[in-house]
C-alpha positions, -999 to +999 in steps of 0.1 A: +475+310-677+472+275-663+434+264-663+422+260-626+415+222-637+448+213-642+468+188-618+497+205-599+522+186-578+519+199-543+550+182-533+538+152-525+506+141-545+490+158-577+461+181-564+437+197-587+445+237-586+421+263-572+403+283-592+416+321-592+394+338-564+397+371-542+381+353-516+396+346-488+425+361-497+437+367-455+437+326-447+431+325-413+456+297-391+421+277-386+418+272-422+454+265-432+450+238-407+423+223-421+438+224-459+469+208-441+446+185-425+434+175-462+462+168-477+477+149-449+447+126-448+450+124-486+489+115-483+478+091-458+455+073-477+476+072-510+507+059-486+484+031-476+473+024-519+513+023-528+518+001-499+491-023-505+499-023-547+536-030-541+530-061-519+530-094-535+495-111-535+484-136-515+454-152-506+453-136-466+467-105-480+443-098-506+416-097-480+431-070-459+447-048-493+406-045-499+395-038-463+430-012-457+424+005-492+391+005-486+391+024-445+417+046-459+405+062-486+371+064-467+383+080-439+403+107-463+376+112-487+351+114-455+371+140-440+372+161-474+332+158-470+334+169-436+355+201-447+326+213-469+293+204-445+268+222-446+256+218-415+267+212-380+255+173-380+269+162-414+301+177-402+294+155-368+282+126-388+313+128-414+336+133-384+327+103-369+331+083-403+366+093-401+367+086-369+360+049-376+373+045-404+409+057-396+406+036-365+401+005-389+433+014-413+454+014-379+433-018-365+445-032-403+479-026-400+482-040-367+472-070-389+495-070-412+520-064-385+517-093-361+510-114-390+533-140-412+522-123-444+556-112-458+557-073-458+580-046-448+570-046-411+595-011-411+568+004-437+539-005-416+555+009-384+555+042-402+524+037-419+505+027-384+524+058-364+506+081-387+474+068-390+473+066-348+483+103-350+454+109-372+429+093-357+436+110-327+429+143-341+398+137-359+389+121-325+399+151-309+382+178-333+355+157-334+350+157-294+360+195-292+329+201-315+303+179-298+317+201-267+311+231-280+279+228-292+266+212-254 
């Protein structure tokens, strides 16, 4: 038996394994949409690292590889926080950090994209269509909650 600690491949990243529970055992849609959620923010972010690392460096470019690296990982990590709050206002407050911060990566890449620095414009095209798509669903859950609790 594989210890819960171990790294599996999900497909698309290595993700550390459960541990075995009973628990939970009939997943509700809600909360397979919110482990989705998690990994897609996760993918998102690593998308954004491989991006970044296989770029050649320049001066200009190094700036925005720290702020883009930085706002994405922040806004996925932020989001994993928000997934395990225990209260109603850290999951506001940590909903709003992703919020922001997955509006930066997008501001970021617009950046990149209307700028000289050599890059593969295709890749940030693709990159900047899913970060817009995220940020308007964190925007969105994070509205439908403030409305729900008015």
């Amino acid at each position: 038996m594989e210890d819960w600690f171990d790294l599996v491949d999900d497909g698309q990243a290595y993700v550390f394994q459960d541990p075995p529970s009973s628990y939970g055992q009939g997943v509700s849609d809600k909360a397979s949409y919110i482990e989705g959620m998690r990994r897609r923010m996760k993918a998102a972010a690593v998308a954004v690292v491989d991006f970044m690392e296989s770029s050649k460096s320049t001066p200009a470019l190094n700036v925005i590889r720290y702020q883009i690296i930085k706002s994405a990982t922040s806004a996925a990590a932020n989001y994993r926080a928000a997934c395990v709050a225990r209260s109603g206002k850290e999951f506001f407050a940590k909903m709003s950090i992703v919020v922001e911060e997955s509006d930066e990566t997008v501001f970021w890449l617009e950046v990149l994209y209307a700028s000289r620095i050599k890059v593969d414009k295709d890749l940030v095209i693709s990159l900047g269509k899913e970060w817009r798509e995220l940020t308007k669903m964190v925007s969105a859950a994070r509205r439908s909650y403030r409305s729900n609790r008015s």
